[in-house]
C-alpha positions as CSV (number, residue, x, y, z in Angstrom):
1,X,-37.5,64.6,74.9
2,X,-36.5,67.4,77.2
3,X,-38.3,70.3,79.1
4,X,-37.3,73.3,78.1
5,X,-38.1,76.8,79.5
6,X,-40.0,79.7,77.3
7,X,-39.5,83.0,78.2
8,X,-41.4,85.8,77.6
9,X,-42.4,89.7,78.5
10,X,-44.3,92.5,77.1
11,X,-45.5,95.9,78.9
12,X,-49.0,97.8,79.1
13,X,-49.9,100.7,79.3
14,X,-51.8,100.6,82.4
15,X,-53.6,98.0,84.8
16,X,-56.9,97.2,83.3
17,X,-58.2,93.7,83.2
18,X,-58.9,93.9,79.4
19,X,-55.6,95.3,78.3
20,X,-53.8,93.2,80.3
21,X,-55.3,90.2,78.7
22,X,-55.6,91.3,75.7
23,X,-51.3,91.7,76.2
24,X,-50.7,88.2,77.4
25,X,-52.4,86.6,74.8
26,X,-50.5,88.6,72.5
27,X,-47.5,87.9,74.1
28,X,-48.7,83.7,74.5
29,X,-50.0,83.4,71.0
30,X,-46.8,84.5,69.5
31,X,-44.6,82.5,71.8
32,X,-47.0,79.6,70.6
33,X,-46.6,80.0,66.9
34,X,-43.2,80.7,66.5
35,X,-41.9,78.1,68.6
36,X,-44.9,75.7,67.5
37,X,-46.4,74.6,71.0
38,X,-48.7,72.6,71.8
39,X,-50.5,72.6,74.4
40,X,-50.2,69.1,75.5
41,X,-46.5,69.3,75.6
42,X,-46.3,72.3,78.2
43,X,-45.8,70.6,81.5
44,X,-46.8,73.9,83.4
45,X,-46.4,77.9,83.1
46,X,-46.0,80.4,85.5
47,X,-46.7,83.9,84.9
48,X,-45.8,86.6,86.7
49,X,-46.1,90.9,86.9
50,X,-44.9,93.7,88.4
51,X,-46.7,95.1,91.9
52,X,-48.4,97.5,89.6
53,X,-50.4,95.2,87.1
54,X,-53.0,93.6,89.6
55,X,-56.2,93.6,87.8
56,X,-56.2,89.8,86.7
57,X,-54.4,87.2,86.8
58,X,-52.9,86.8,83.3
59,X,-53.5,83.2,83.7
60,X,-56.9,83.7,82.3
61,X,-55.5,84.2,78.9
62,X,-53.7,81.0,78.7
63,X,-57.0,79.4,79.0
64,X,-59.1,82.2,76.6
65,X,-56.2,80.6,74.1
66,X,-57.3,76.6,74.8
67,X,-55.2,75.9,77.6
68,X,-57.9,74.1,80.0
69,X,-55.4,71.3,81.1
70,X,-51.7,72.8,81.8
71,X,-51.1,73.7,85.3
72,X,-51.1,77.7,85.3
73,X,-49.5,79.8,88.2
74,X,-49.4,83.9,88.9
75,X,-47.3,85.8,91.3
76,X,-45.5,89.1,91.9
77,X,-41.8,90.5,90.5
78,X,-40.0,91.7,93.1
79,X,-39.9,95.3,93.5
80,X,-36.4,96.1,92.5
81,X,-35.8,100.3,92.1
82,X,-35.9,101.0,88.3
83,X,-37.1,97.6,87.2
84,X,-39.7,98.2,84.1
85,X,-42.6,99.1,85.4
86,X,-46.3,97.1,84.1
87,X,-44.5,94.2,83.3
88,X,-46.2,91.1,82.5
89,X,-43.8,88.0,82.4
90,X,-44.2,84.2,81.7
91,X,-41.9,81.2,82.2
92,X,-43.1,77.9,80.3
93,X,-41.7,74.6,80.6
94,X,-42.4,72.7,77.2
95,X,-41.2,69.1,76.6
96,X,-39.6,69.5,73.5
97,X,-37.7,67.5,71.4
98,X,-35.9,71.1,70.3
99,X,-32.3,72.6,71.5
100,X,-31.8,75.0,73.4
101,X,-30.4,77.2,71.3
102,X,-33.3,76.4,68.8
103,X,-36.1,78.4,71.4
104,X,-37.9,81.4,70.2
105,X,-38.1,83.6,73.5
106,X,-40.6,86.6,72.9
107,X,-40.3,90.0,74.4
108,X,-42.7,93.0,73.3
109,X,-43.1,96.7,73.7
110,X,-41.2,98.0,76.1
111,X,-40.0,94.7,77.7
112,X,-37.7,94.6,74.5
113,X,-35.6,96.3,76.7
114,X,-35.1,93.4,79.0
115,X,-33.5,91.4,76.0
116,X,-32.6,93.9,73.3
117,X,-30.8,90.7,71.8
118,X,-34.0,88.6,71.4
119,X,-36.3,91.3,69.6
120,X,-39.1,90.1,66.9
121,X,-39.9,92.2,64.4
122,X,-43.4,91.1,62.6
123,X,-45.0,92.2,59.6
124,X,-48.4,94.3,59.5
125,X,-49.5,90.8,57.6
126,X,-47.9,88.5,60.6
127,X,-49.8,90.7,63.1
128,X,-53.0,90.2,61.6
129,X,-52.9,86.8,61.2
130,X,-51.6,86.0,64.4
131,X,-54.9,88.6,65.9
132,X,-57.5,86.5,63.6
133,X,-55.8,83.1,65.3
134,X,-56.4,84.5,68.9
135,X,-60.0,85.4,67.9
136,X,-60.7,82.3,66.9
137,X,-59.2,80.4,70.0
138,X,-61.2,83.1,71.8
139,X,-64.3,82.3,70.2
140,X,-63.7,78.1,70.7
141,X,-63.6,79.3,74.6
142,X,-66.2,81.6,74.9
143,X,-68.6,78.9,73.0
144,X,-69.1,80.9,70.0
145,X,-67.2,78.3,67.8
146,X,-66.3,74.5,68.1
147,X,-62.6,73.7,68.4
């Protein structure tokens, strides 16, 4: 088994707590399912923003999605002139029996620019069932629903 890294990025549209959450578990859940992760196998995750997304740390939405366990980190991008702004990235290390070149990295919105070559397009059908699967993890962490 190897630990491989996960990469991933998507933008908001402004720094509000909700939105931003609402983004990075967009931007987790996907990672998750197309790369089929589970949680136990992610040794640790560190998630990171621009100096303009501040609200939260988008932490929090790895463990709205189930992820009481795996050691979580936040921190800043540094300020480089003409970097994307309200950018929200992440960084996983997953032991993985998988290659390299067999990783699904994820970038969103605007943060397809970062990695025009690694662009998902997904289906009005994918979307919702991917939203219906982070309301239910959602629900399992609020205590609205057993796991």
């Amino acid at each position: 088994m190897f630990c491989r890294g996960v990469r991933g990025a998507i933008t908001v549209e402004t720094d509000n707590r909700e939105v931003v959450l609402e983004a990075t578990r967009e931007l987790l859940a996907l990672m998750i399912r197309l790369n089929e992760i589970d949680s136990k196998d992610v040794a640790s995750a560190i998630f990171t923003t621009t100096p303009d997304v501040s609200s939260v740390f988008p932490a929090l939405a790895a463990r709205q999605l189930g992820w009481l366990d795996v050691p979580l980190m936040c921190g800043h991008e540094m300020n480089v002139p003409g970097a994307l702004p309200l950018c929200i990235r992440v960084m996983l290390h997953w032991n993985t029996e998988k290659a390299q070149n067999e990783i699904q990295h994820v970038y969103l919105r605007e943060a397809k620019s970062l990695r025009p070559d690694k662009t998902i397009v997904l289906s009005a059908a994918d979307m919702e069932s991917l939203n219906v699967w982070i309301e239910d993890q959602l629900a399992v962490w609020r205590g609205d629903k057993k796991p």
